[in-house]
N, C-alpha and C positions, 0 to 999 in steps of 0.2 A: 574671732576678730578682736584687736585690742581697743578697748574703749578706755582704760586709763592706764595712766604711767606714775609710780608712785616711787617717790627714789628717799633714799638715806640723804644723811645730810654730810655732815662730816667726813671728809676727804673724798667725796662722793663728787657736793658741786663744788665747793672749795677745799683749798689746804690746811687744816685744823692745826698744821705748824707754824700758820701764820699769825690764829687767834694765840697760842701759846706765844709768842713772840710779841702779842701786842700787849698781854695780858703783864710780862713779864716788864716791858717799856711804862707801863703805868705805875706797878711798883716801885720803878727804879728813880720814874720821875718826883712821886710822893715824896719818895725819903732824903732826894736830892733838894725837892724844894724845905720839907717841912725840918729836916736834922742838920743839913748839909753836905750829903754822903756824893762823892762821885758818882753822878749818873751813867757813865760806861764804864766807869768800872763795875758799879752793879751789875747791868744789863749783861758786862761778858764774865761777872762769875755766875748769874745765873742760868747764861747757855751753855757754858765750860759745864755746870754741874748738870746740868740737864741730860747732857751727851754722854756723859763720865760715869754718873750714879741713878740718873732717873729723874723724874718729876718729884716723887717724894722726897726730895730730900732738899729741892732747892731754896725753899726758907730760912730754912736751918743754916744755908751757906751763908744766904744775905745775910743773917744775923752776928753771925763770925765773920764776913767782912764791914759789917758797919756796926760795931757792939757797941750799942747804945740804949740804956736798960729801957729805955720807954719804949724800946721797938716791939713788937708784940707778934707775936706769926698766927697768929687767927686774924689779927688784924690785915694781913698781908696777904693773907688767902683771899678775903672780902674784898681789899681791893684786887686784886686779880678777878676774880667771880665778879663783880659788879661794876667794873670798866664799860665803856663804849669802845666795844671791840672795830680796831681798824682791819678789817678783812673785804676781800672781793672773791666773786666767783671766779674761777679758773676763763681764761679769757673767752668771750665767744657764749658764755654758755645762759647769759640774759636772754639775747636775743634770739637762741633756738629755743630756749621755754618759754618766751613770749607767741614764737611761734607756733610750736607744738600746742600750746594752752587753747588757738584754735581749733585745731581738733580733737584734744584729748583732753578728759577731766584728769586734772595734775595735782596729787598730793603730799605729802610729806612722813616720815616716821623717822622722829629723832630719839636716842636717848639722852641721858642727862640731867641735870637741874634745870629744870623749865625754865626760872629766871634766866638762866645763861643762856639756853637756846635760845630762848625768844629774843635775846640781844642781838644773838647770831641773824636771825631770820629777820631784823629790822635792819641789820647794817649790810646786810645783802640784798636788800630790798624787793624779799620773796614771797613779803604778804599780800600783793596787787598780782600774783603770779597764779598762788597755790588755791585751788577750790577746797582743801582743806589740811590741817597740820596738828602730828599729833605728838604731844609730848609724855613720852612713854613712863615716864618717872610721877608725871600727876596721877597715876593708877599705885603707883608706889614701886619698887624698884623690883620688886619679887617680878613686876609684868611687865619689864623689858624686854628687847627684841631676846629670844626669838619666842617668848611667849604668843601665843596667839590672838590677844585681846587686842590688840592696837591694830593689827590687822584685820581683823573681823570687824572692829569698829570702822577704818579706813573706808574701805569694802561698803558698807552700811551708810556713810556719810559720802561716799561719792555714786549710792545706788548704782553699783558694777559686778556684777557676778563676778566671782574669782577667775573664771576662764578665762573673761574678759581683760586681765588687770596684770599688767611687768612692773615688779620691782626693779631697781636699779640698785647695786649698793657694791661697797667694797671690803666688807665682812662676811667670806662664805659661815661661817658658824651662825653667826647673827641675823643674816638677811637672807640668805639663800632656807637655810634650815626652815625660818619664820614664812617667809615668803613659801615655800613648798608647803607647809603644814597647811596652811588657808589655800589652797589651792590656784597660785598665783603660777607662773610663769616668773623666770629670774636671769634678771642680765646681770655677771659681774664685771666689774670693772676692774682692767688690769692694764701693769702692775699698781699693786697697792701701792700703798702711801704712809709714810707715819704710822705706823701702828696696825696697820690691816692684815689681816692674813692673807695667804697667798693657795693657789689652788690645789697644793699640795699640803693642805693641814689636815689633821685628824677629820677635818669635817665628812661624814661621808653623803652629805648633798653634793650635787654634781650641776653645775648652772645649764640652761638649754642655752645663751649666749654667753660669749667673752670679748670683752670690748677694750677698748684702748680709751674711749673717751666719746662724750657724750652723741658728738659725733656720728658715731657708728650707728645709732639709734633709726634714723631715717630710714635707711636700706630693710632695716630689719623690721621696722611698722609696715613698711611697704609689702615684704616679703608674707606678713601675717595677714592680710589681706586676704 
């Protein structure tokens, strides 16, 4: 029987193209207000480079569309990294973890710079939600998912034996693998998103559900029963 549900965060309950996107709107607005650089022109060389060459490279664009020597790209990362991220959960998905929260202890396992995340998780406003939330990088990054310590901590902070316990997540490598190794039960969410793998990756973990969206959840708590 399932006593908790412990899900990923990042393209999980929302769209992580959209912190990207707002992250990207803050730097364009800095440089706009503090140099005087076109604010959309910014904003669309740095989604044109985004699509075109990667994340890593998109500083370096803005730098060459607004060369102006006091520009600085560590500075431009910081603000990107320490924005107030404008994101929302995928619609709907408040008020089914508001409701699930009443029968299930509900927790979190993110990676990332904890600063960031926990922006993430304030501007989602999933700390009145989560009976606990773990950020997998303050272990240091060697103990990222699929490492087993955040898991077995998880497990431990919401006192749930592993039988008991479905991850949610949309990285078979990452969350399926982790989530198997601690003895969890794994819903994936499908299709990925941004960045996710899909269930045709090297991964050779294999999910016991596949979902479409958070949605699908209910049927399947019920069916554990």
């Amino acid at each position: 029987m399932i006593k908790a549900l412990i899900f990923d965060l990042d393209d999980t309950l929302y769209r992580e193209k959209d912190f990207v996107e707002s992250g990207y709107k803050a730097v364009a607005l800095h440089l706009s207000k503090g140099i005087g650089c076109d604010f959309q022109q910014l904003y669309a060389t740095m989604l044109d480079t985004l699509h075109s060459m990667g994340r890593h490279s998109v500083m370096n664009a803005v730098k060459k569309r607004c060369p102006v020597a006091s520009i600085v790209i560590e500075d431009l990362v910081s603000i990107y990294r320490h924005h107030s991220p404008e994101i929302r959960m995928y619609p709907g998905y408040y008020g089914l973890l508001k409701e699930l929260s009443g029968s299930y202890r509900l927790g979190i396992i993110t990676d990332g710079m904890p600063e960031v995340q926990e922006r993430k998780i304030r501007a989602l406003r999933l700390e009145g939600l989560m009976d606990a939330i773990i950020y997998t990088w303050k272990f240091g990054r060697e103990k990222q998912k699929p490492h087993p310590h955040s898991f077995k901590l998880m497990l431990q902070s919401l006192e749930t034996e592993a039988e008991n316990a479905l991850f949610v997540g949309d990285n078979p490598t990452k969350d399926c693998t982790g989530a198997h190794r601690a003895g969890m039960k794994y819903a994936q969410i499908r299709p990925p998103v941004s960045g996710g793998e899909d269930l045709d990756s090297a991964c050779n973990e294999r999910p016991e559900y596949v979902i479409d969206s958070l949605f699908q959840l209910p049927p399947i708590l019920q069916e554990l029963k």
